[in-house]
C-alpha positions in Angstrom: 75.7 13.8 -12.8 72.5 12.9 -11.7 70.0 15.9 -10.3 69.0 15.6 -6.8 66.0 13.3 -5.8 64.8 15.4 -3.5 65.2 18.2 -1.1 64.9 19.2 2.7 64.0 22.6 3.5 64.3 24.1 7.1 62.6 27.4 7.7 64.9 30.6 9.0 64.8 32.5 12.0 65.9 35.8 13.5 68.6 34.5 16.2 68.2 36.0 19.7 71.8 35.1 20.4 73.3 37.9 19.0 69.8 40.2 18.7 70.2 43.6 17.0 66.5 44.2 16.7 66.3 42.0 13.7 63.2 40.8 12.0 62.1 38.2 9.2 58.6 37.0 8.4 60.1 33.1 9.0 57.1 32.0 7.2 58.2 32.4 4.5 61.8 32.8 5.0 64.0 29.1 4.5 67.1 27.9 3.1 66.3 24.5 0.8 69.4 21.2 0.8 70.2 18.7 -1.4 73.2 16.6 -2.3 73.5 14.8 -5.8 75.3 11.7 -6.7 78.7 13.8 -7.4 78.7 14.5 -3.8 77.9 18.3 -3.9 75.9 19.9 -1.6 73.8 22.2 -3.0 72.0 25.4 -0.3 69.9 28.0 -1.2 67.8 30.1 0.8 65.0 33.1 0.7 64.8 36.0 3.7 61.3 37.5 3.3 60.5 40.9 4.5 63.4 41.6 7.3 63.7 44.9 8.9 67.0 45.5 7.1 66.3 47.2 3.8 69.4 47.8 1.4 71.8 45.8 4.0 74.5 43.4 2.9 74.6 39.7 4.7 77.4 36.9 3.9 76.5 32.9 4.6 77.9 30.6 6.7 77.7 27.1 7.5 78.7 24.6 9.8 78.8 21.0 8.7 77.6 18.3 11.4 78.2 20.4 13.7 82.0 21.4 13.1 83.1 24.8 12.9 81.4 27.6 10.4 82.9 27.9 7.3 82.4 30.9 5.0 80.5 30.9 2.0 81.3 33.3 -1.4 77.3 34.1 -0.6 77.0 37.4 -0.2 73.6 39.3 -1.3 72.1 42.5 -0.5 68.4 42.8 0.6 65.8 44.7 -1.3 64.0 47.7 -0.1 61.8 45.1 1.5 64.1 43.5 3.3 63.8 40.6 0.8 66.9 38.8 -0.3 68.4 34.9 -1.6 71.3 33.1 -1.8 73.4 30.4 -2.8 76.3 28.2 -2.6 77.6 24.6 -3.0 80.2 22.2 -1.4 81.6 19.8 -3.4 84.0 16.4 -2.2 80.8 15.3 0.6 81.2 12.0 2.0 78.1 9.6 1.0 75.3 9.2 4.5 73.7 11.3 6.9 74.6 14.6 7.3 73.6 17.9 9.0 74.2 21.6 7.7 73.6 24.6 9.7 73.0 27.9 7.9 74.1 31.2 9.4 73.4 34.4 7.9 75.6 37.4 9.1 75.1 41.1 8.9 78.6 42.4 7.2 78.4 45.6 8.5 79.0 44.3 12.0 79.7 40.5 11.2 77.2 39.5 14.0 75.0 36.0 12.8 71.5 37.9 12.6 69.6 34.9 10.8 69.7 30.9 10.9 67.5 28.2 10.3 65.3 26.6 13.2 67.3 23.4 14.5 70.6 25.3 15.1 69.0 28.4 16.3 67.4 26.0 19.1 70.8 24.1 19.6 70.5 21.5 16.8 73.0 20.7 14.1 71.0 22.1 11.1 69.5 20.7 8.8 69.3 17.4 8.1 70.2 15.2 4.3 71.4 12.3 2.7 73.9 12.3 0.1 74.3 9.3 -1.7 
């Protein structure tokens, strides 16, 4: 298995959709994509300084634009509302592809955080795995 050549990174919002009051510094905030020659998408991602101390989120995503799928991600912020996570998908098909990145509050499983292109109607963010 070869490491990835590269990575896309697409920066992560509070989404107004489904707004609770929720906050992130998005400058510093992102979730990062790459897919390696096994085919397996590898996401990760960084929340920086929400208003949500101590709370418990669980990932989704949606692949090119299909319904979301959940993630084993789940992570806890910090007391400053700091927090990262993680997962993979194996079995990709090789081309173009598009992964959007939702980040849901468990406590009352409302999306409270997504990156930029699907929180203004895109399909996420873009790769290539080859």
């Amino acid at each position: 298995m070869a490491l990835p050549t590269s990575a896309e990174i697409g920066p992560i919002v509070a989404w107004t959709g489904e707004h609770q009051g929720q906050t992130v510094d998005s400058s510093h905030s992102y979730a990062t994509v790459q897919c390696d020659d096994s085919k397996t998408l590898f996401v990760s991602g960084h929340l920086y300084q929400t208003n949500l101390p101590n709370q418990q989120f669980h990932v989704y995503f949606k692949l090119d634009g299909n319904a979301p799928v959940s993630t084993p991600s789940t992570f806890t912020t910090g007391g400053d509302g700091t927090g990262d996570f993680a997962f993979s998908v194996e079995g990709m098909a090789s081309g173009t592809h598009a992964v959007a990145v939702e980040i849901n509050h468990v406590t009352d499983n409302l999306t409270y955080y997504m990156d930029t292109s699907t929180a203004s109607g895109g399909k996420g963010i873009p790769f290539t795995c080859p």
